[in-house]
SEPA-507737 format. One line per 3 residues: for each residue x, y, z of C-alpha. Coordinates in Angstrom, 3 decimals, decimal comma, m for minus. Example, Ala and Ser with C-alpha at 12.3 -4.5 7.8 and 13.67 -1.06 7.14 Angstrom:
BEGIN
12,300 m4,500 7,800; 13,670 m1,060 7,140 .
***
This chain:
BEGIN
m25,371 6,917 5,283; m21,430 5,955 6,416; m19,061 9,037 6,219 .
m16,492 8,334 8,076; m12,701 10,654 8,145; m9,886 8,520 7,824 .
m6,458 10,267 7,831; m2,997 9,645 7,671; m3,627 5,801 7,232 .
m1,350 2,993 6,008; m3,122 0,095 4,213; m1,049 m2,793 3,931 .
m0,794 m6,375 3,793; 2,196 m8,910 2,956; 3,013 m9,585 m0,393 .
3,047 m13,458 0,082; m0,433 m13,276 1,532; m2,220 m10,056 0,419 .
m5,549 m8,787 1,244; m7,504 m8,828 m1,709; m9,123 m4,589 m1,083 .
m7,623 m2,574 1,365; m10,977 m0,287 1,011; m14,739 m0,687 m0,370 .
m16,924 1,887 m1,094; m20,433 0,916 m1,597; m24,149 1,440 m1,870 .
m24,520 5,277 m1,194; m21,429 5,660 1,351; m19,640 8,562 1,147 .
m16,335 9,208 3,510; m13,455 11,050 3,184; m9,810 9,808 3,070 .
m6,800 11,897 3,581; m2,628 11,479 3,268; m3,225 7,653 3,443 .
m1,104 4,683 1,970; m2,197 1,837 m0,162; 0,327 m0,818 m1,115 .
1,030 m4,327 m1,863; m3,050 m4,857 m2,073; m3,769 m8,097 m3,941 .
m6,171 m6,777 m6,276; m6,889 m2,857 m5,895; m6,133 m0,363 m2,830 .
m10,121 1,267 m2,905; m13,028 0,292 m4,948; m16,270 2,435 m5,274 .
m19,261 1,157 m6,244; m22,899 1,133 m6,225; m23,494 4,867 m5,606 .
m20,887 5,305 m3,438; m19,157 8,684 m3,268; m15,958 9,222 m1,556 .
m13,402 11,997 m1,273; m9,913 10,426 m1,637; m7,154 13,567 m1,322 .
m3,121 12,843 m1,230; m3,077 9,759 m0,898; m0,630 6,855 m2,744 .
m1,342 3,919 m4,539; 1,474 1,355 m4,834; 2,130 m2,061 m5,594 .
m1,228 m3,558 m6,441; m2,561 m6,537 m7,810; m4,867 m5,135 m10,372 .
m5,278 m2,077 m9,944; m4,824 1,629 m7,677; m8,322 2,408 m7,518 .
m11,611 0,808 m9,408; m15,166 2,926 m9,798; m16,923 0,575 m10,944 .
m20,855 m0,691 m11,155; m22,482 3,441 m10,949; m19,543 4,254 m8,813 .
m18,387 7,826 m8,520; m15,835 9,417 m6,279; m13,234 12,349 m5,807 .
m9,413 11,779 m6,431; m7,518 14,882 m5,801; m3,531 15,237 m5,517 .
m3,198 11,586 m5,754; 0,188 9,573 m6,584; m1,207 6,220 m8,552 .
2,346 4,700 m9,130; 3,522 0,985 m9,773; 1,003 m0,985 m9,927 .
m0,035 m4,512 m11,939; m2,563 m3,903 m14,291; m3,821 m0,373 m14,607 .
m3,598 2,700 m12,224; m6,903 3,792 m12,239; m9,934 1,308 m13,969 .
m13,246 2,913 m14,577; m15,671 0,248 m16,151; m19,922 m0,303 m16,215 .
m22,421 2,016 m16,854; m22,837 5,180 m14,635; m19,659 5,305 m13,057 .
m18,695 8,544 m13,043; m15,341 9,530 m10,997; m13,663 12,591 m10,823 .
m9,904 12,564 m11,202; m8,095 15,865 m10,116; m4,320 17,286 m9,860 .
m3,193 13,163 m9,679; m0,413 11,770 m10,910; m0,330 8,505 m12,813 .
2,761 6,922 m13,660; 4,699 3,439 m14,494; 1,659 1,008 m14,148 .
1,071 m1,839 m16,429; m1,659 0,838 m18,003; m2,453 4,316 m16,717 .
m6,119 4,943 m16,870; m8,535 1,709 m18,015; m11,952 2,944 m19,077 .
m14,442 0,216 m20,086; m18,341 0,390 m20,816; m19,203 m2,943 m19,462 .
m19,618 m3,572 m15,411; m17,094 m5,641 m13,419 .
***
C-alpha cells in the first residue's frame, strides 16, 4: 500500500485556471504530509476516500473552491495542528457512511462554513 512522506510542499495552481484537487487519498493509501501549503485549489486542497488513511500535520488550507479538506466515501485520516482558513464553501466536509476522520489541535476559521458533516456519500 502507497505511504509516501511529503514535506514542506506548496500545492498551487492559478486562480483563472485551477486544478480541481491538489491531493487524493484513496483505496487503502496511507502517507504522511507535513508543513505543506494548499491554496487557490478549484474544489478542495486533499480528499480521502475509500479507506484511505493519511497523516496530514501543520499544514494550511487556503483559498479553495469547495472546500480545505473532504473525507468522504469510508474515508478516515489524521489532521493535527492544521490552519483551515478562507475557503468557499466549508473548511472541513465530512459526508457518507464510514468516514471517520480525526481532527486534532486545528484551527478553523472565516470559511463560508467551518466543519460540514453529512450522512449521505459524495
Amino acid at each position: 500500500q502507497a505511504d509516501p512522506l511529503v514535506e514542506d510542499c506548496v500545492f498551487t495552481s492559478d486562480p483563472k485556471k485551477p486544478c480541481l484537487t491538489a491531493v487524493i487519498c484513496e483505496k487503502g493509501g496511507k502517507g504522511r504530509f507535513e508543513r505543506c501549503s494548499f491554496s487557490h485549489v478549484g474544489e478542495a486542497g486533499v480528499v480521502v476516500q475509500s479507506k484511505a488513511d493519511p497523516l496530514v500535520k501543520e499544514c494550511d488550507f487556503t483559498y479553495c473552491g469547495k472546500a480545505g479538506v473532504v473525507v468522504e466515501g469510508g474515508g478516515k485520516g489524521r489532521f493535527e495542528k492544521c490552519v483551515v482558513k478562507d475557503n468557499v464553501g466549508a473548511g472541513v466536509t465530512v459526508s457518507g457512511v464510514d468516514s471517520y476522520p480525526t481532527v486534532a489541535d486545528t484551527v478553523v476559521s472565516d470559511n463560508d462554513v467551518g466543519l460540514k458533516i453529512s450522512g449521505e456519500g459524495p
